[in-house]
N, C-alpha and C positions, 0 to 999 in steps of 0.2 A: 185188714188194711191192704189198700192194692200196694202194686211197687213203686214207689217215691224214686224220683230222681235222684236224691241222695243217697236214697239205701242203691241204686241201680250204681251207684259212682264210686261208695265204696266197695260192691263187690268187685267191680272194676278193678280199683286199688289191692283188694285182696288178693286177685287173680293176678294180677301183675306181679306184687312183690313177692307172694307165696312161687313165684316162678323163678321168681330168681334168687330167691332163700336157696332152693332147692340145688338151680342151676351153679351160681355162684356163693355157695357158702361163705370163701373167703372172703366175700365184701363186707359182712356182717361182724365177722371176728373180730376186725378192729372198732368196732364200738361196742361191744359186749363189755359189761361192769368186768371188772375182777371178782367180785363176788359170787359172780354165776358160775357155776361150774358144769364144767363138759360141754363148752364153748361150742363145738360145732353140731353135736345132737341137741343139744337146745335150740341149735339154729334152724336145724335141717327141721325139728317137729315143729317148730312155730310156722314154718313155711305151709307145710302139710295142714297146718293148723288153718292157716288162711285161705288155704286152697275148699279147703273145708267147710270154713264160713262162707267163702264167694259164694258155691253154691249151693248153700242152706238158704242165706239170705235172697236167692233169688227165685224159691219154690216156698210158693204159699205154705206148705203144711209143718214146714222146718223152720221157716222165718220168725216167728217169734225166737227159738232155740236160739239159734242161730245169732240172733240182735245181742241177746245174753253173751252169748259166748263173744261175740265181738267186742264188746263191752269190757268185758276180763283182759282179752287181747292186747286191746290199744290200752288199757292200764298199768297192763304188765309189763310193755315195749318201751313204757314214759321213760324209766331209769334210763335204758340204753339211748334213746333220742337227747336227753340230758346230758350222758355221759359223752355223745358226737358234739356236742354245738362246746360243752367246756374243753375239749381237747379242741377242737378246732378256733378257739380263742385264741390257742398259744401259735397258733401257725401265721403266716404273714398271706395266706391264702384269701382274698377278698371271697371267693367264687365260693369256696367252702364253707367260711363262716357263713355266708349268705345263706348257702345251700341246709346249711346246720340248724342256725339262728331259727330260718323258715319254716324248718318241720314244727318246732313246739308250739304256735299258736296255731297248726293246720289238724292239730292233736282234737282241738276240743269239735270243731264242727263235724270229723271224724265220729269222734264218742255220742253227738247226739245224733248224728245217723244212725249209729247204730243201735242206741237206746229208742229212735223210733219206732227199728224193726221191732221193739218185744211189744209193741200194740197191736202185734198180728200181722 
């Protein structure tokens, strides 16, 4: 399979956040469940994690891998995207719930991006 605009958009998106996992950990801390534990190495590998997929997904011979692995990713992150948009209910924040609300339906075209990549 050549490279899809889509899988080209979420390496994109990989490479970006995974920079700023990395860079800014603390932005991530407050939306991390309580249940996760070791809030910030889980932050900081998920970043590495993305930086990882970006570019797997964007070398033919990793790109299937790669789609996989993104695929676990963005399944794994749903809890904490969940956990932002219902804290951000309580807030009188228009801009934030927006910004909250927004991420979880931008979840699923995400996931079949990257369920693309594993057709090679």
């Amino acid at each position: 399979m050549s490279l899809t605009p889509s899988v080209k958009v979420l390496a994109g998106i990989f490479a970006v956040s995974g920079t700023v996992h990395l860079v800014k950990p603390q932005f991530y801390e407050q939306i991390m469940p309580s249940w996760v534990p070791a809030h910030r190495e889980v932050i900081l590998a998920s970043g590495a994690a993305e930086l990882a997929l970006a570019a797997g997904l964007l070398a033919p011979r990793t790109r299937r891998l790669a789609g996989w692995g993104s695929v676990g990713l963005l399944l794994g992150v749903f809890p904490a995207n969940v956990k932002m948009a219902t804290d951000a209910s309580k807030t009188h924040n228009t801009g934030l719930k927006a910004a909250a609300f927004g991420r979880l339906p931008l979840q699923w075209p995400m996931i079949k991006a990257a369920y693309a990549a594993t057709k090679g």
